[in-house]
N, C-alpha and C positions, 0 to 999 in steps of 0.2 A: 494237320494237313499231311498225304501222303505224296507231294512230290518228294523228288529224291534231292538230296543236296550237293551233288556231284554227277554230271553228264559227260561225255566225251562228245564233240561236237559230230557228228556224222551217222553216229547210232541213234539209232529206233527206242523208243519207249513205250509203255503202256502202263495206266497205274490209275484207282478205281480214288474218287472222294466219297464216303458214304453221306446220307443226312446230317447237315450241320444244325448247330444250336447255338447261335453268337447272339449274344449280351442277353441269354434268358428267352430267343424267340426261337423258334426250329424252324429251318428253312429245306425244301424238299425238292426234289427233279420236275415233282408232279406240276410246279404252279412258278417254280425258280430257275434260271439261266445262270452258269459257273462258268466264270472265264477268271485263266491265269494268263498276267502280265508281266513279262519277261523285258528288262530292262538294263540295259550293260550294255558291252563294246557296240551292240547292233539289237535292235530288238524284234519281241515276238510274243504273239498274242494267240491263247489255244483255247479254244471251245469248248466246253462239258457237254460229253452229249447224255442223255439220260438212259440209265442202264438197269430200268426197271424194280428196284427196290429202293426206290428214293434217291439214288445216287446219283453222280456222273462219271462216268468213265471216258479218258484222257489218253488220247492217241498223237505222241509225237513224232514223225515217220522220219526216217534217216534223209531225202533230199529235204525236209524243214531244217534239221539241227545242223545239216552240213555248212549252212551259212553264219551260222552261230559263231563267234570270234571268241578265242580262248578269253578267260579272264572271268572276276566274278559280276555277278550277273543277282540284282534285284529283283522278288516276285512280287504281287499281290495278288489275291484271290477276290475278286468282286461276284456278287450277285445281285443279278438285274431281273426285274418284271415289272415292264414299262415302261414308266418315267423312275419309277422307285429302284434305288440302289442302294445295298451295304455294301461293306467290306469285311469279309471274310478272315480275313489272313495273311499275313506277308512273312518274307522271307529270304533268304539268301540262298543259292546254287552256282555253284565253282564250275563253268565252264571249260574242261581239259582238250588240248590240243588233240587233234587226230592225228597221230603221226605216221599214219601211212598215209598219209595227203601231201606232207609236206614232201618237197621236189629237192627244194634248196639245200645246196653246204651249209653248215653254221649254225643249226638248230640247236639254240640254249634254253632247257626246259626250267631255269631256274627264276625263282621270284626275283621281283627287283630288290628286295633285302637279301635275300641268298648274295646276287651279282654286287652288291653295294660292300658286303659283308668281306668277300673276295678282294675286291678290290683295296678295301681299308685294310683288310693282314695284307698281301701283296705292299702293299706304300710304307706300312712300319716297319716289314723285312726288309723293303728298298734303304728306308733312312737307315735302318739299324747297320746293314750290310754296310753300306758305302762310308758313314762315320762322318755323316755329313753334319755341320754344327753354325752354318750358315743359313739363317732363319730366310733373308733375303740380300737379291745383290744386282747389278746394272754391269751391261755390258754396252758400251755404245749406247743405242736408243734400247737395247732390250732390256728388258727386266725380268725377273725370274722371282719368285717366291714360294716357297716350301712352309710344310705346316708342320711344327715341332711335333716330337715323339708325344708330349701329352695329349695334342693334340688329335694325334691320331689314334691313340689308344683310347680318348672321351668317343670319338666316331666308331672304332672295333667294340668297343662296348655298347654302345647305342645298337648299334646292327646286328650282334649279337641278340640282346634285347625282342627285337622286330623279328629273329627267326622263331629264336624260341618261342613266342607269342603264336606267328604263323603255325609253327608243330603244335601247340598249345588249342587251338581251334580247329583242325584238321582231327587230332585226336578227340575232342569233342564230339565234333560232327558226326567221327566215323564209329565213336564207341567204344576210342583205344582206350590207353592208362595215359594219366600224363606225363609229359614229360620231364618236370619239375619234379615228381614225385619220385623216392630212391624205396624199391623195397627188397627187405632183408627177410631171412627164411632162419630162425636158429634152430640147429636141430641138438640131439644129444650124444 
């Protein structure tokens, strides 16, 4: 399938599906109906209109996508004539913020493991700085409770984890190198 796997929410698209062939049958413009289903923050459902060589061609117009909410976003591809339906195809597409929309102070483009990740180095610099070695303690009615250095170092690792992963699919998707992977050049 040739949707794209990353949209900015507010932009225009255009992008052709030629004649499919799922499970061994060929299915065509000429006698077939192609709709993708768009499913995440908000959803949306687009037409195939038939583009003359068996295909359809797939027009998403910037006031459709403007309402489209950052975040990822599940496809399917169905194909109807009648009562009868397959399914085509599915898929995933990374919904990106518009940022000349946003109005607001305080706009943080980062994932929730990005902000998690922050926050977990932030708290073991806090314990590490202050030399704190009180797990827990009462003051009057309050209570207080800190989570030891290992503690938070199992958390900075885990989220650590969750980004790389995140770069790990993003470079996927887009074609990069991975992340993971270290390459050396020897020369002479």
């Amino acid at each position: 399938m040739n949707i794209p796997t990353e949209l900015t929410a507010g932009d225009s698209l255009q992008w052709k599906e030629p004649a499919l062939a799922v499970r061994g049958t060929d299915y065509s413009s000429a006698a077939w109906l192609l709709q993708f289903a768009l499913r995440g923050p908000t959803k949306l459902d687009l037409q195939g209109t038939a583009d003359g060589s068996g295909g359809w061609s797939f027009a998403l117009t910037a006031a459709a996508s403007q309402g489209l909410q950052a975040g990822p976003y599940w496809w399917q591809a169905v194909l109807t004539k009648g009562a009868e339906r397959v399914t085509a195809g599915s898929g995933q597409v990374q919904v990106l913020a518009n940022l000349a929309a946003i109005t607001a102070d305080g706009f943080d483009g980062r994932s929730m493991a990005q902000r998690a990740l922050a926050d977990a180095e932030k708290a073991l610099a806090d314990l590490t700085a202050s030399g704190q070695r009180t797990k827990k303690y009462a003051i009057g009615p309050r209570n207080a409770e800190y989570f030891t250095a290992a503690e938070l170092i199992e958390a900075v690792n885990y989220w650590r984890g969750r980004v790389l992963r995140e770069k790990e699919e993003k470079a996927a998707a887009t074609g990069g190198p991975n992340p993971r992977n270290y390459y050396v050049r020897f020369t002479s």
